[in-house]
C-alpha positions in Angstrom: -4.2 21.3 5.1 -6.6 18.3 5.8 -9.5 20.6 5.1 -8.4 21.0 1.6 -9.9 19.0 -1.3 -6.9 19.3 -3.4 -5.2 16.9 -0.3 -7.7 14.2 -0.4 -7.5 14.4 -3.7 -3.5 13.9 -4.0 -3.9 10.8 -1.5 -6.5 9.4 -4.3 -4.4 9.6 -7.1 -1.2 8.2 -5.3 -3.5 5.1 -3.7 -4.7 4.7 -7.7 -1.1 5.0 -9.1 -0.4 2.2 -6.1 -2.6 -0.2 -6.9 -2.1 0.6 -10.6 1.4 -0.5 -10.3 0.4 -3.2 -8.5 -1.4 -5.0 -10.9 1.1 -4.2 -13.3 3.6 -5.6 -11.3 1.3 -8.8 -11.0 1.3 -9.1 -14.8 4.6 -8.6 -14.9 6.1 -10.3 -12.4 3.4 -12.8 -10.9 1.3 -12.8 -7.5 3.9 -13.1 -5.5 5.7 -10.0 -6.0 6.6 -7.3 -3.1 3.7 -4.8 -4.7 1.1 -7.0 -5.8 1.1 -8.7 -1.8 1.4 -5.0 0.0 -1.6 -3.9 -2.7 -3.9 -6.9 -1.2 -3.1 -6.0 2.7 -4.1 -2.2 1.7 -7.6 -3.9 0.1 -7.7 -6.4 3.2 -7.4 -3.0 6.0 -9.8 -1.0 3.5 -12.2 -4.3 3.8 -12.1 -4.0 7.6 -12.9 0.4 7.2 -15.8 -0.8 5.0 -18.2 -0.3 9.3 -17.0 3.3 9.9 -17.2 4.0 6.3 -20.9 3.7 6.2 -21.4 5.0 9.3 -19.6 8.1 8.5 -21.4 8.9 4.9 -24.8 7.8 6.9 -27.2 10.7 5.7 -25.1 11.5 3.0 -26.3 11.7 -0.7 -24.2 8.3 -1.0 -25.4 5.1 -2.5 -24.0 2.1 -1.1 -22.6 0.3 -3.4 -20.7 3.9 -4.3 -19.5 3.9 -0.4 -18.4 0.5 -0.5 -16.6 0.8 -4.2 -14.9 4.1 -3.1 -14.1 2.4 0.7 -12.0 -0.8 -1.5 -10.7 1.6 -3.5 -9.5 4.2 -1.4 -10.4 3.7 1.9 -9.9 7.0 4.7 -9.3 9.4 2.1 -12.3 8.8 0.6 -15.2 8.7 3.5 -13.0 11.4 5.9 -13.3 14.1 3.3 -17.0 12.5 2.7 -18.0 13.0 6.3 -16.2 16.2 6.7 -18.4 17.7 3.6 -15.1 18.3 1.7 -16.2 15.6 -1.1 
């Protein structure tokens, strides 16, 4: 299953539609709101991946600033499938 694109992929789009919601939320409802404080601890953990994300994409066609975009973003299931050659 992990070795399918269509996975990672899934795990994208739910992280996107989480952080969408989030700042949604944050509009909505302010800073302070249950979403909006979970949505900064995922970017805070992603932050601390940003080390094994560029050593896992090293020799990869990756540019940097695409690594660390796509690390914030979506953190693990972005550079796993990256280093497994699934992405």
């Amino acid at each position: 299953m992990t070795a399918k694109r269509a996975f990672w992929r899934t795990l994208n789009f739910l992280l996107g539609l989480f952080f969408a919601l989030a700042v949604a939320q944050g509009v909505v409802r302010g800073l302070e709101a249950p979403l909006v404080v979970a949505a900064v601890l995922v970017l805070l953990a992603h932050v601390l991946e940003l080390p094994a994300a560029f050593r896992a994409v090293a020799g990869r066609d990756r540019s940097e600033w695409v690594t660390m975009l796509m690390t914030l973003l979506f953190g693990f299931t972005w550079w796993v499938p990256v280093r497994r050659g699934i992405y």
